[in-house]
N, C-alpha and C positions, 0 to 999 in steps of 0.2 A: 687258812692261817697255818702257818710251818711252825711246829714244836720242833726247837733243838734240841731236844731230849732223842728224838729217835733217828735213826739213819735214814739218810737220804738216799733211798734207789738210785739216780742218777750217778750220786760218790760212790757207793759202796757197792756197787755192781762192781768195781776194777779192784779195791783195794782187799776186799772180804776173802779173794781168791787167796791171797799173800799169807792168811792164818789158817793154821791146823789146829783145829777142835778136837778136843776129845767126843769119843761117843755121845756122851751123856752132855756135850757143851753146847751153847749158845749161845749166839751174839745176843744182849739185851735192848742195848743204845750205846751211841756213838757221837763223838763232837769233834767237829775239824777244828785244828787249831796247830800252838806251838808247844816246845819243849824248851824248858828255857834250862839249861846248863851250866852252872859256874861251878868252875874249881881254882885250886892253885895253882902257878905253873912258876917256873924259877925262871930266870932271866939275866945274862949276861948286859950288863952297859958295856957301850961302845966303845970310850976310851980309858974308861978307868978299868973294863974287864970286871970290875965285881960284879958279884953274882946276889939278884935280890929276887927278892917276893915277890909274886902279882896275882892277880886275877884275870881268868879268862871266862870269856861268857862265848857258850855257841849256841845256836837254837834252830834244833831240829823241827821241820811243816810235816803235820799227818793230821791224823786222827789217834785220838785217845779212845778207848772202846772198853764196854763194860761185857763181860759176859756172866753168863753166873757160876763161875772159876776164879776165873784173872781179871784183873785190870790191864791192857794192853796199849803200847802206845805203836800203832804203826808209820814207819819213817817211807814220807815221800819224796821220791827223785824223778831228778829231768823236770824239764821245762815243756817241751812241745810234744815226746813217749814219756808219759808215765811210768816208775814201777815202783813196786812197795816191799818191805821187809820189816819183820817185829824188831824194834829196836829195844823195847822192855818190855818186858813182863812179870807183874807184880800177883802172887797168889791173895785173894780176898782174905783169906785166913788171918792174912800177915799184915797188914793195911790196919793203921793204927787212928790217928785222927786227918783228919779231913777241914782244911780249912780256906778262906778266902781272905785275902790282903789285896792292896792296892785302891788308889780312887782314879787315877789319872787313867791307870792301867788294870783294872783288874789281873788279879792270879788264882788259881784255883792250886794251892800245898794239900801235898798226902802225904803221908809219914810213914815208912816200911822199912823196918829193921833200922832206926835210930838212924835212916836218910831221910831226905825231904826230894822231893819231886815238882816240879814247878810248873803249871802250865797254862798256860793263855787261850782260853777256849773260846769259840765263836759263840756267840749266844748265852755266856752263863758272865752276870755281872750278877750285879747284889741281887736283884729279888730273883733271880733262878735259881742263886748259889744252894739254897735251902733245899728245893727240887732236888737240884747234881747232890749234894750231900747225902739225902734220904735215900736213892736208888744205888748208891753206892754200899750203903751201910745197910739196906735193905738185901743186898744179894751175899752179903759180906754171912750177916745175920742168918739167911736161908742155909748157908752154905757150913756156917757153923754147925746148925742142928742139922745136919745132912741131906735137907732137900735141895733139891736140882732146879 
């Protein structure tokens, strides 16, 4: 039986290289998935030239990764060579609440520093989300009262 909860040897043999741990860091657990992205972006029309409102959505494939630090999400690239680079990095300290939305589509929201973070995890719909919520808020916790 494969727990989503923990890295997969196979994945994280290539992608784990791409992060720098501190001394005292460690990977905990790991879940492949997406970053889902929206912001605003302004936008010229064609023939009238004004300039309006919109929304963009982009969404970055990796792995989202807990250590008992950070929350990290690492961005994966190429199709046939792999390579990987931290694209966020979220300090546990900072990590406010933790929630899940969606029925069609599950999402897994964290909230740090009055943003929201969006992300589509392989493995975590409703009854895992509880699981991914506690080891999140569990290392968050440790990490508050200074154990490692």
């Amino acid at each position: 039986m494969n727990d989503s909860r923990k890295p997969e040897r196979s994945d994280m043999s290539s992608w784990d290289n791409s992060i720098v741990l501190d001394l005292d860091e460690k990977i905990v657990m790991s879940w492949r998935g997406n970053w889902e992205i929206v912001g605003e972006v302004l936008r010229e029309k064609l023939f009238s030239g004004k300039v309006v409102k919109g929304i963009a959505k982009d969404v970055k494939r990796g792995f989202l990764v807990l250590t008992n630090k950070r929350l990290l999400f690492i961005e994966e690239h190429g199709i046939f060579g792999k390579s990987y680079d931290t694209a966020l990095m979220l300090p546990l300290l900072e990590i406010g609440e933790v929630s899940m939305g969606g029925t069609v589509m599950p999402y897994v929201s964290i909230v740090h520093d009055d943003e929201t973070y969006v992300f589509h995890l392989s493995g975590i719909g409703k009854s895992q989300f509880e699981s991914f919520r506690e080891s999140v808020m569990y290392q968050r916790e440790r990490r508050k009262w200074g154990k490692s």
